[in-house]
N, C-alpha and C positions, 0 to 999 in steps of 0.2 A: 430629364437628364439629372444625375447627381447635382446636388449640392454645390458639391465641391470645385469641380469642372468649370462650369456654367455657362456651356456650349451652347449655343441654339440650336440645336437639336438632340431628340432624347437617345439614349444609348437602345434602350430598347425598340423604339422607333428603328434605326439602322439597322438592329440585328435581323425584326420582323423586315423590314424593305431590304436587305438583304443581308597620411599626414598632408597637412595645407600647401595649396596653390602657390603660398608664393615664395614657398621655399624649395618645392619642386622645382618650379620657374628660374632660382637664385643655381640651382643646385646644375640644371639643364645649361643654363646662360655659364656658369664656367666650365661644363666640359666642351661646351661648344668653343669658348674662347681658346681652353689647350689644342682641341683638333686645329683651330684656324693658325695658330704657333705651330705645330707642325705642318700644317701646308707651304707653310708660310718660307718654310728652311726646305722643303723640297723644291716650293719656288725660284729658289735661287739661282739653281740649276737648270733652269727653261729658258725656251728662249723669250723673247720681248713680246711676244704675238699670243703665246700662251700663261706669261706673267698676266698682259690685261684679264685676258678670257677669266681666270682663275679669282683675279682680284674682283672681277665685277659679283662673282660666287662668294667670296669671303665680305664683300660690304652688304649684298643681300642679305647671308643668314646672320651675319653681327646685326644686323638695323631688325629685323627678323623675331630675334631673340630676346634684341633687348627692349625692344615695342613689349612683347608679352610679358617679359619682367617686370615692366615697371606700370603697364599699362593697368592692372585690376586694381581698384578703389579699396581700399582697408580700412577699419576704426576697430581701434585696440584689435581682437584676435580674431575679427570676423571681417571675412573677404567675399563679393560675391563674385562668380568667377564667369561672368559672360560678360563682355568687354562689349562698350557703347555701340551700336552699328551692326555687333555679330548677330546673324539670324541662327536660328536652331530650328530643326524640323522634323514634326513625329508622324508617320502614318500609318495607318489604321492595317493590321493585316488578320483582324476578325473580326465579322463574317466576311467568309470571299466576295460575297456582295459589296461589299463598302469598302474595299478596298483604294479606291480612287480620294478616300478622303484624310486631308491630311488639318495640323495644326501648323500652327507659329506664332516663333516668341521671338523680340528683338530688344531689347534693352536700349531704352531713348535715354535714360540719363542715369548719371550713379553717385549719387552729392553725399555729402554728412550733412546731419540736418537736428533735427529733431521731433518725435513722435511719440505722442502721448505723456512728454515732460523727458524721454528719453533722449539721449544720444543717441543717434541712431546712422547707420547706412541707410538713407531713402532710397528706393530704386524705381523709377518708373519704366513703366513698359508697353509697347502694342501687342497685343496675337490676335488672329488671325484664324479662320477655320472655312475648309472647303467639306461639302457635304460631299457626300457618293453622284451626286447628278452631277459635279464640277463647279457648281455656285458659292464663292467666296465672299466669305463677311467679316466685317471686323467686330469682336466684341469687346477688345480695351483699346482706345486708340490714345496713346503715352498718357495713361491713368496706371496710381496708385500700384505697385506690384508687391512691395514687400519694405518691412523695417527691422531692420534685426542690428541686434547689440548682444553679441552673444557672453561677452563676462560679465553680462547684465542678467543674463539669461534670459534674454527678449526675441522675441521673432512676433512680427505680425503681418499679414498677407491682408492683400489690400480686398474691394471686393469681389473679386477672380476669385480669390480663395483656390488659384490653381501651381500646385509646388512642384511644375516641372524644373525650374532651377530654384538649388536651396544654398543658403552660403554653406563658406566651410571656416571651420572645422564643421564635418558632418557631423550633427546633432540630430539624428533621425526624432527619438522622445520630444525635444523641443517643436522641432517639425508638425510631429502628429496632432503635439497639445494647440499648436494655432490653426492646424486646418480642422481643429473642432472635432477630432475622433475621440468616440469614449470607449469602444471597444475593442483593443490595437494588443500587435504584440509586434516587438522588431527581433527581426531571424536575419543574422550578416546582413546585408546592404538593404532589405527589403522592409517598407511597412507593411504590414495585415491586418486590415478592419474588417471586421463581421460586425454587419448590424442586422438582426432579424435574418432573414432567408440570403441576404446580399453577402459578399467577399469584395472586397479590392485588394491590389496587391499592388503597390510603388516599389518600386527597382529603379535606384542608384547605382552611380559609377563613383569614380573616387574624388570625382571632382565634383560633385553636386550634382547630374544634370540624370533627370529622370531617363533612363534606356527602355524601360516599358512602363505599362499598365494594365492593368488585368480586373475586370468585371467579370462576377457570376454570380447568376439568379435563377436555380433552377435550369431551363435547358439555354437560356440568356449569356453567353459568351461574347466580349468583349475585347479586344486586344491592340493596342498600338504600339509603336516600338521608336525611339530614336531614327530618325531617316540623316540629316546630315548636319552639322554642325558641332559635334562633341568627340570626344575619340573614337569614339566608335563609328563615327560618320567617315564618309569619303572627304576630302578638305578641296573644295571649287570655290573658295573665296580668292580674293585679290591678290592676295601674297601667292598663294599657289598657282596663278595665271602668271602673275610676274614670274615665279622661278622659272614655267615653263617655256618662256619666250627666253629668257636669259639662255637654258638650258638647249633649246635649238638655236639660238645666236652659235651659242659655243660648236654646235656637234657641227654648223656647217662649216666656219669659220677653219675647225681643227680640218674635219675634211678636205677643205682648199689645198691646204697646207701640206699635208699626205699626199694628194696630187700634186703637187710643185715640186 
């Protein structure tokens, strides 16, 4: 397996067996608060039964919103943007053989600290990897993920040495120079390493978090792609089961109501 990765298991192995976060966040958190002011004057006008319904929908996405606002760890301009607890998950969809196997990354802790005399964001972290058989191992279990101080112009990955989430402001160059690439060019959101007869290719989203990866060696095709956890993912975390029970509370509740 690459270097870089440092999966237990090799990729060729598989292929032969077969602008910043938290002003997005500031910026999302007040247009949400104007929508909830207008609901709020429409409310007015309901009756008491659909005032609750309504109001338990406006304290959800307020508490919602403002969790994610305030929730990502910053030191001066650097934020790393996967919140304590959230898992992330990438799976394999080349070779068609290995498609059953997947990663994970979960961030155990997010402190200010210091690393190597730096100021630094420490971040520790678990992942995780399931082979193409279905056998699940852990290869960091809440060890060293990264240190970055980015108006230091600092980043250091612990030794995973794996940059599926990178802080922001995205600094792809920075990026490259810690995961040790000497052959690199960055095109829009992507790295490009060619070393000898090898290619990788990282693709970023706007928020840091790796959407694919790409290996080629000769006829050696490699690919995995974000599975859930980042925009691009489908959202089945806690908050999203919460809306969803709030949300059939409400539809049966209104319904009664229409029958009455």
């Amino acid at each position: 397996m690459h270097r870089k990765l440092k999966l237990q298991f090799n990729i060729k192995q598989i292929c032969t067996i077969l602008n910043t976060r938290k002003k997005y966040l500031i910026f999302n958190l007040i247009q949400k608060c104007y929508s909830i002011f207008q609901i709020e004057i429409r409310v007015s006008k309901l009756k008491k039964g659909k005032k609750v319904i309504i109001g338990l929908f406006i304290i959800f996405f307020f508490s919602f919103f403002s969790h994610n606002a305030i929730s990502a760890t910053t030191i001066g301009d650097t934020t790393f943007p996967a919140d304590v607890g959230k898992t992330y998950t990438w799976k394999v969809t080349n070779p068609p053989d290995a498609t059953s196997a997947r990663f994970t990354y979960k961030s155990e802790s997010i402190d200010k600290g210091v690393h190597n005399s730096i100021d630094a964001l420490i971040v520790n972290c678990t992942m995780r990897g399931c082979d193409p058989f279905g056998n699940w191992f852990t290869y960091s279990d809440n060890e060293l993920y990264l240190a970055a101080n980015q108006t230091q112009n600092y980043l250091a990955f612990g030794d995973i040495l794996s940059p599926f989430i990178i802080p922001t402001p995205i600094n792809l160059i920075l990026v490259a120079e810690a995961m040790g690439a000497s052959n690199y060019s960055i095109v829009d959101n992507k790295i490009i390493e060619i070393t000898g007869g090898e290619s990788e290719t990282y693709t970023y989203n706007t928020e840091g978090i790796l959407t694919s990866y790409e290996f080629l060696e000769d006829e050696t095709y490699f690919r995995f792609v974000l599975a859930t956890g980042g925009d691009d993912a489908i959202p089945f975390g806690n908050y999203f089961l919460i809306s969803i029970v709030i949300s059939v509370i409400a539809l049966v509740y209104l319904k009664k109501q229409k029958i009455k």
